[in-house]
N, C-alpha and C positions, 0 to 999 in steps of 0.2 A: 320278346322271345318268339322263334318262329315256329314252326309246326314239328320242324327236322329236330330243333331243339329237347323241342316236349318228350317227340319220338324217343329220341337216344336217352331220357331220362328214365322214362319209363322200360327201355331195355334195361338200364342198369340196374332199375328195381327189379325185375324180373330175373336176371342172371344173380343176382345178389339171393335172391330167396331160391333158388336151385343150388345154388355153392351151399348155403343154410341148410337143408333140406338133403344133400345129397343125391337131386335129382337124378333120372338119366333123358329125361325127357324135357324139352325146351319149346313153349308156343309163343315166337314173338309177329306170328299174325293176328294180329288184335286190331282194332280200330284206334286204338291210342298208339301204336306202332306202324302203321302203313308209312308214314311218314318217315323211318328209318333211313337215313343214306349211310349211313358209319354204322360198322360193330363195333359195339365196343370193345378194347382190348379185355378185359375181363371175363368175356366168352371165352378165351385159348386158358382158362383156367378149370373149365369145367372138360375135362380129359374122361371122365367116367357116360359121356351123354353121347346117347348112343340115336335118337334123334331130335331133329332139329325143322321147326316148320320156318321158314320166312315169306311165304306165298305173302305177295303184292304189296309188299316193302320194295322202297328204293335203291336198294342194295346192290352194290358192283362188284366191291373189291372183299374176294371170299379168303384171304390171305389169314385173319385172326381164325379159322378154322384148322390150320395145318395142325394145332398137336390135338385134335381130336380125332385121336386113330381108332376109338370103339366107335364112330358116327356110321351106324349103318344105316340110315333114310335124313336123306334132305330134301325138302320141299323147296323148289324155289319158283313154283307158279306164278305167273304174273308181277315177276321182277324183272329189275332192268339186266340181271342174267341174261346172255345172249352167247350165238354160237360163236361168238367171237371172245370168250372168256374163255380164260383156261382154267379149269378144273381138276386138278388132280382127282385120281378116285383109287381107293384102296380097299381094297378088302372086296365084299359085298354090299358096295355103296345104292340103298336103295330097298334096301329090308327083304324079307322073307315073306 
């Protein structure tokens, strides 16, 4: 099992106890998550979560984000985000 594996495991724990919970808030910068390259699709289930950390995960493709249209702060410090990704942004992406 490789590190990416573990990562994406423990996002699912993590997004699983926010669905639970009702969260609006999501921290998948942990050290049991740097290792991240996939969201899991069960994040585009959490539509009430208004931020979202991913700082220095491996993270490319921000696509399982679209139905998060309350997400008003995304972190994506020291990921493989690049200004060569495209980004939708709506609203007041980026908090108050």
């Amino acid at each position: 099992m490789s590190d990416a594996d573990d990562a994406y495991r423990e996002a699912q724990r993590l997004i699983a106890a926010a669905q639970a919970s009702g969260a609006t808030r999501l921290d998948l910068a942990t050290p049991k998550t740097r290792a991240l390259a996939d969201l899991p699709p069960e994040l585009s289930t959490l539509t009430a979560l208004t931020w979202l950390d991913l700082r220095g995960t491996q993270v490319t493709d921000l696509s399982p984000l679209t139905p998060l249209t309350a997400l008003t702060t995304l972190d994506l410090e020291r990921t493989s985000v690049g200004e060569g990704t495209p980004v939708t942004v709506r609203g007041e992406l980026g908090g108050r």
